[in-house]
C-alpha positions as CSV (number, residue, x, y, z in Angstrom):
1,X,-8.0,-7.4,11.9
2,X,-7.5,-3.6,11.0
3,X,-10.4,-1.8,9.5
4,X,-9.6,0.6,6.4
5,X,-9.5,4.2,5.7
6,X,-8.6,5.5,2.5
7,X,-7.1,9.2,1.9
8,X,-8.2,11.4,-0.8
9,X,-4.8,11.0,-2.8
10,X,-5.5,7.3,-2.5
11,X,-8.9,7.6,-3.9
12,X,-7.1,9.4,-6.8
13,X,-4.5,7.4,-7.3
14,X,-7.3,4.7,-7.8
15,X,-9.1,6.6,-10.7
16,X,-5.5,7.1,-12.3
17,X,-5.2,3.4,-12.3
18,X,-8.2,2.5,-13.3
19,X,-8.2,5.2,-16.0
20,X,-5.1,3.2,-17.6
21,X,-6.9,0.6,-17.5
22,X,-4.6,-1.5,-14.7
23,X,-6.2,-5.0,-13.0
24,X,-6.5,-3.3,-9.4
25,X,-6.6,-7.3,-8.2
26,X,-3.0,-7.5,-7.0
27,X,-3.5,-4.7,-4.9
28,X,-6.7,-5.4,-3.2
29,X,-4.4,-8.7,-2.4
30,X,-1.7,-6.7,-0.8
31,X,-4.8,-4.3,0.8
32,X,-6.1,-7.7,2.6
33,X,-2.8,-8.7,3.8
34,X,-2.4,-5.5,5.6
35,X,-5.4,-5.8,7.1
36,X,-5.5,-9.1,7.9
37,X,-2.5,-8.3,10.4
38,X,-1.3,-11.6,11.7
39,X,2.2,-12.4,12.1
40,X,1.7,-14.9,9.0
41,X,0.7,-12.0,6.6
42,X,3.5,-9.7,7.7
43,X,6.1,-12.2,7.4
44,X,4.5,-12.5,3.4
45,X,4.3,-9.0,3.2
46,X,8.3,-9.0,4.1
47,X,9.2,-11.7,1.9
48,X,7.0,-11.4,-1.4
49,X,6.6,-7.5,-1.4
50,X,9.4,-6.1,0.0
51,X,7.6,-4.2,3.0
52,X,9.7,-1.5,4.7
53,X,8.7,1.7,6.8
54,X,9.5,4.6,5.3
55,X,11.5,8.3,7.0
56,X,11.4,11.6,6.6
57,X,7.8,13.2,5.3
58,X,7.0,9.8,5.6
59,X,8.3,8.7,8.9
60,X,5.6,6.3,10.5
61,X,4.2,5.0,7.4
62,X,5.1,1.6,5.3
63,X,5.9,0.9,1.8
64,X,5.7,-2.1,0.1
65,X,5.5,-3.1,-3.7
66,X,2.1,-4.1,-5.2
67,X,3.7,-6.7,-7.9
68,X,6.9,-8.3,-8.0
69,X,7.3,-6.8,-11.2
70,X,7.6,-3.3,-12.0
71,X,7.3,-0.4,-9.8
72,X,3.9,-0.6,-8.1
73,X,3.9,0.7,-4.6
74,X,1.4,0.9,-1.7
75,X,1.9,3.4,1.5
76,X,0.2,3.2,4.4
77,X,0.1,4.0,8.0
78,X,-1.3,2.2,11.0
79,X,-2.6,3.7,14.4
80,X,-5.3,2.4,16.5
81,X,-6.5,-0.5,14.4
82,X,-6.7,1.8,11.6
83,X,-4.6,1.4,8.3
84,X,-4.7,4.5,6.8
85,X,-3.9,3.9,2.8
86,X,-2.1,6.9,1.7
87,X,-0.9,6.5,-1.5
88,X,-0.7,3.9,-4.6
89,X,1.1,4.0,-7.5
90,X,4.8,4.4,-9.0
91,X,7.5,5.7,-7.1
92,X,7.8,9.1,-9.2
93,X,3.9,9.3,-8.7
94,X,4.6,9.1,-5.1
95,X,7.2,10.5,-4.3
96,X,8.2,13.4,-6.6
């Protein structure tokens, strides 16, 4: 089990989200995958939201997509049973 630690961009990107008015459940279901960290939620987080690690600026950190639909992502990065959630949102959001 990793414990969480959210950045202040993340924290931002919350109030955005929440500003429009957008159900936050899916991601705290993707959020609890993460940290639930057992071969059985990575292998979901694979399959069902298309998890990948990420290069460049981002080199070290994952992406994965909140909802099968549309263009929600989550980033994160993981060192010493820390997940460190880095960003949320679209991918122009992100990475612009």
């Amino acid at each position: 089990m990793l414990t969480a630690e959210y950045s202040r961009a993340f924290s931002r990107d919350l109030k955005r989200l929440a500003k429009k008015h957008i159900d936050d459940a899916p991601l705290e279901g993707v959020i609890a995958l993460i940290l639930e960290n057992t071969i059985e939620s990575r292998d979901e987080l694979i399959r069902r939201h298309e998890m990948h690690t990420l290069s460049g600026a981002w080199d070290g950190s994952s992406e994965c997509h909140v909802c099968n639909a549309g263009n929600w992502l989550l980033v994160w990065a993981v060192r010493d049973d820390i997940a460190y959630f880095q960003r949320t949102g679209t991918h122009d959001e992100i990475f612009r």
